[in-house]
C-alpha positions in Angstrom: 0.0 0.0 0.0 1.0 3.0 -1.0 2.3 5.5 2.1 0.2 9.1 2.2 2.0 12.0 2.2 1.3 14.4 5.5 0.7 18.1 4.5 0.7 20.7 6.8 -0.1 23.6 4.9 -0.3 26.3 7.2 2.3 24.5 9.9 3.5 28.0 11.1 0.1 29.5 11.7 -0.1 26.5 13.8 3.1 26.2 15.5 2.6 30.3 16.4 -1.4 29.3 18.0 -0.5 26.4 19.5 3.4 26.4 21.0 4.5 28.7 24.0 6.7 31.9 22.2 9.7 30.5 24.4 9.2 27.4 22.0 8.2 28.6 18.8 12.2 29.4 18.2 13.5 25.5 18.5 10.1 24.3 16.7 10.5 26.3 14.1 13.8 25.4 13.0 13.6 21.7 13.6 10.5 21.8 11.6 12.3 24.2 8.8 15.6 21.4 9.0 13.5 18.5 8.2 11.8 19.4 5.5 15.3 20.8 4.2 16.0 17.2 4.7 13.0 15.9 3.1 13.9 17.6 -0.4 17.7 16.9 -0.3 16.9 13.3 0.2 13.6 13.1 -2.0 12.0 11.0 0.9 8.3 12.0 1.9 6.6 13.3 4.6 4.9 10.2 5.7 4.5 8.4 9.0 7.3 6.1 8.2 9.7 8.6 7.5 8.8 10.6 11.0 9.9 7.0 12.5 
């Protein structure tokens, strides 16, 4: 079966609604690396590759 991509379109409205402004700093970048990641790699954002 084939894996479904996760989108989160609007991941920084999100992450600035829902994650403590001491937070938001680490979040953001950890989220901003992995995608990074995601496209130098050509993996996909699905639950496997958050394993």
């Amino acid at each position: 079966m084939d894996a479904l991509a996760i989108v989160f379109d609007d991941w920084e409205q999100v992450l600035a609604a829902t994650i403590p402004p001491d937070l938001r700093k680490p979040y953001r970048e950890a989220i901003v690396k992995f995608r990074y990641w995601l496209r130098q790699t050509g993996k996909t954002p699905d639950a496997e590759t958050f394993k």
